[in-house]
N, C-alpha and C positions, 0 to 999 in steps of 0.2 A: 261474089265478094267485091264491094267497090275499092279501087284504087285506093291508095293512101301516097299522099306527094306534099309532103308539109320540108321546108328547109327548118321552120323553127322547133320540129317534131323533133328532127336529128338533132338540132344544137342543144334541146333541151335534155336528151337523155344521153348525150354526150358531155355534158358536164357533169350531167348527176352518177353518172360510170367513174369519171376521174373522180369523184368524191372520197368511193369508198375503197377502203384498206381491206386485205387480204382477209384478216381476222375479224373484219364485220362478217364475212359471208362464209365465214368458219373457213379457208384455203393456206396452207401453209406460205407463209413469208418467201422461204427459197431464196435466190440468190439478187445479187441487189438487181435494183431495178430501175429505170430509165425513165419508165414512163407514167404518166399522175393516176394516180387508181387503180384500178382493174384494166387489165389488156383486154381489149376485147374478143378476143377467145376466150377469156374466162366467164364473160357475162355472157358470150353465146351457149358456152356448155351449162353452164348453171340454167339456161333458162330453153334448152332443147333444138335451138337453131343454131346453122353454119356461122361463122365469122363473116363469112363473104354479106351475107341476110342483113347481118349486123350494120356492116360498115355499108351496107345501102340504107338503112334504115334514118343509119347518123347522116348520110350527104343529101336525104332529102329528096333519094329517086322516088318514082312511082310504082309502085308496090300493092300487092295484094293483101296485109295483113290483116290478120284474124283479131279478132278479142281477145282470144284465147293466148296468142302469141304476146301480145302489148300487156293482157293481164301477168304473166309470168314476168315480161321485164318490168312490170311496174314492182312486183314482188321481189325478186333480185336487186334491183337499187335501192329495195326499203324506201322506198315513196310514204311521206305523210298522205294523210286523207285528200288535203286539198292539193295537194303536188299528183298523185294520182287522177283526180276527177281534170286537173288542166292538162295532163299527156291525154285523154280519151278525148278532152275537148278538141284538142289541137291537130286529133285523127281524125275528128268528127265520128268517133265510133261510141258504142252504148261500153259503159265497162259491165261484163257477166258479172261479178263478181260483188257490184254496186248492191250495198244495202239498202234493206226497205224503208222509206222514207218511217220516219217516226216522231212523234212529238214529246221532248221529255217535258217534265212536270215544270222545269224551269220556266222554259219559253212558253208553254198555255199561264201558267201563273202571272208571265210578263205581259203576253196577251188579250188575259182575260180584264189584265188592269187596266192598261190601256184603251180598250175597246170600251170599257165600263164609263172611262171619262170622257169619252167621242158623244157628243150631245144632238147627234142626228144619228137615223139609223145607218149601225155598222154590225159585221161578223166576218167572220176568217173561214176560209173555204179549204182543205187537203186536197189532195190527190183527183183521191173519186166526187170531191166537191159534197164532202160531206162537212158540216156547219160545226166548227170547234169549238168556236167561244163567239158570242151576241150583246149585246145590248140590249136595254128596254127597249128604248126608242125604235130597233128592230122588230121584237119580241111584238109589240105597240102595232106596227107595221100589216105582220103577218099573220091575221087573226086568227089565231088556231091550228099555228104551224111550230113556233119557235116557244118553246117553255123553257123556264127554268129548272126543272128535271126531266130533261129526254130518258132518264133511263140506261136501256143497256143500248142502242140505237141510236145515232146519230143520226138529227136530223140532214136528211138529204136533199139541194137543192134544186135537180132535176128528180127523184121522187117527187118533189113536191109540186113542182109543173105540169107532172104527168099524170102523176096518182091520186094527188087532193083536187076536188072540184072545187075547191076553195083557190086556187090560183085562178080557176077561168075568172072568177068572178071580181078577183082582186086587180088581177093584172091586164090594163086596158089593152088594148092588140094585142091578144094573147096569143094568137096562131104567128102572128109574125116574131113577136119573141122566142117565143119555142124554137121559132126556126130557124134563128141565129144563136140560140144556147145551144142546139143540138151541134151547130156549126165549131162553135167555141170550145166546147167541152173536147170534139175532137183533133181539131189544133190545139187542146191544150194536154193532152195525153199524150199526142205523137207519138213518139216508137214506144212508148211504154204500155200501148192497147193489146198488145197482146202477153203481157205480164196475165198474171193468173187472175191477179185482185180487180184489174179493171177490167178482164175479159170475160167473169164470170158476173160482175157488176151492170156492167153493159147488154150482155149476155140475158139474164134476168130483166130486166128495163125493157128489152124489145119483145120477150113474151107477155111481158104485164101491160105494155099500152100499146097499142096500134097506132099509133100518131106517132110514136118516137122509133116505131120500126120505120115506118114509112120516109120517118125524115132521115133516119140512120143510113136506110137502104140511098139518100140522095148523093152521099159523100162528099156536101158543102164542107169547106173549111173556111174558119173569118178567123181573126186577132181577135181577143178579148179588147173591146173599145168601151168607151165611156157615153156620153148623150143622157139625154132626156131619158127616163123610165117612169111613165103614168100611170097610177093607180085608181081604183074607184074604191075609196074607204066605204065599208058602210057604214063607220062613223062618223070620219072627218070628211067625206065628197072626196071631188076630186083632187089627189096629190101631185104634184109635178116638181122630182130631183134630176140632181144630176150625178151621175153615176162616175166616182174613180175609182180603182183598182189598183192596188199596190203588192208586189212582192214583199217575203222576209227575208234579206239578205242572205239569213246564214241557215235560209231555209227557203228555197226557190218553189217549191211544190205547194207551199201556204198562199196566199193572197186574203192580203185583207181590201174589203168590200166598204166604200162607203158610200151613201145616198147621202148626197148633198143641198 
């Protein structure tokens, strides 16, 4: 278990401890009291650790704490969403507890507007980089990959590198591309590869192509970067954009994709 030695770890869940009153966390009132919030005995019992654990936790010693431990005090302080996801940050730990990224109807509706009036090709990539919402001018792009009715299946777009013979053909350097997606894709999962969804995503990909096991088995890691991406249309000849990549704010796991 790696260390944890953060001072703004401690100040932070030591202000959010004096925050809360007795009757938030259901504990009777009892006799008056001196100090602002919850004593910290009462948040170490509430959440199955010593006081002593505690008051190393608030000064910011170097510590072994679990997820497990920090998910409990996030739950005892009544942490919002994103006041929970910045204590795990500020651990540098995964929170257990962290829901499955998900896209509601709102943000693909926002999305799919957006991407609609982007007049080069663009699409928004999830998790497992599976293709949310597109454009023509993409759709235009990737002959025979991106429709307007996928169905029940999301187009995928390492499937589509790996498993359509239509990529070799489209995507000029295609061995050397592959070999910086495969790079990419896992700097961009990080600790989350062994989650179920991308373990068994991944999982399948390396028995369906031999070129993506082979590259999987090399355990490159790059940044998603931008540059030059050459195509050989077999309509339009040759294309040559330039590739940016943007995050959704309030949704870190989307990227939207444009060829410039």
């Amino acid at each position: 278990m790696p260390l944890v030695k953060s001072p703004l770890l401690g100040e932070f869940i030591r202000a959010h401890r004096e925050r809360l009153t007795t009757s938030q966390v259901g504990l009777p009132d009892g006799l008056r009291r001196r100090a602002k919030g919850l004593r910290r005995e009462e948040v170490a019992s509430l959440c199955g650790i010593s006081p002593t654990w505690l008051t190393w936790i608030e000064q910011g010693r170097a510590l072994a704490v679990s997820p497990g431990t920090l998910a409990r005090i996030a739950t005892v302080l009544k942490l919002k969403q994103a006041e929970r996801e910045y204590l795990f940050d500020l651990a540098a730990l995964r929170d257990p507890d962290a829901p499955e990224p998900e896209i509601n109807s709102a943000l693909k509706e926002t999305l799919t507007r957006a991407v609609g009036r982007i007049q080069f090709p663009a699409y928004v990539l999830d998790q497992k980089w599976d293709v949310l919402v597109w454009n023509r001018p993409a759709e235009e792009l990737f002959v025979g990959w991106l429709t307007r009715d996928p169905g029940d299946t999301r187009p995928n777009l390492l499937h589509y590198m790996f498993l359509n013979p239509g990529a070799r053909k489209l995507v000029t350097d295609w061995e050397v591309r592959a070999q910086r997606l495969v790079a990419e894709f896992r700097a961009d999962a990080g600790d989350k590869l062994d989650e179920d969804a991308i373990y068994t995503f991944v999982g399948d990909l390396r028995v369906q192509s031999e070129d993506f096991e082979m590259l999987w088995r090399r355990q490159d890691v790059m940044e998603r970067e931008g540059g030059d991406r050459v195509f050989n249309h077999p309509r339009f000849g040759s294309l040559i954009y330039q590739q940016l990549t943007l995050r959704v704010a309030n949704s870190p796991d989307l990227k939207l994709v444009m060829l410039l």
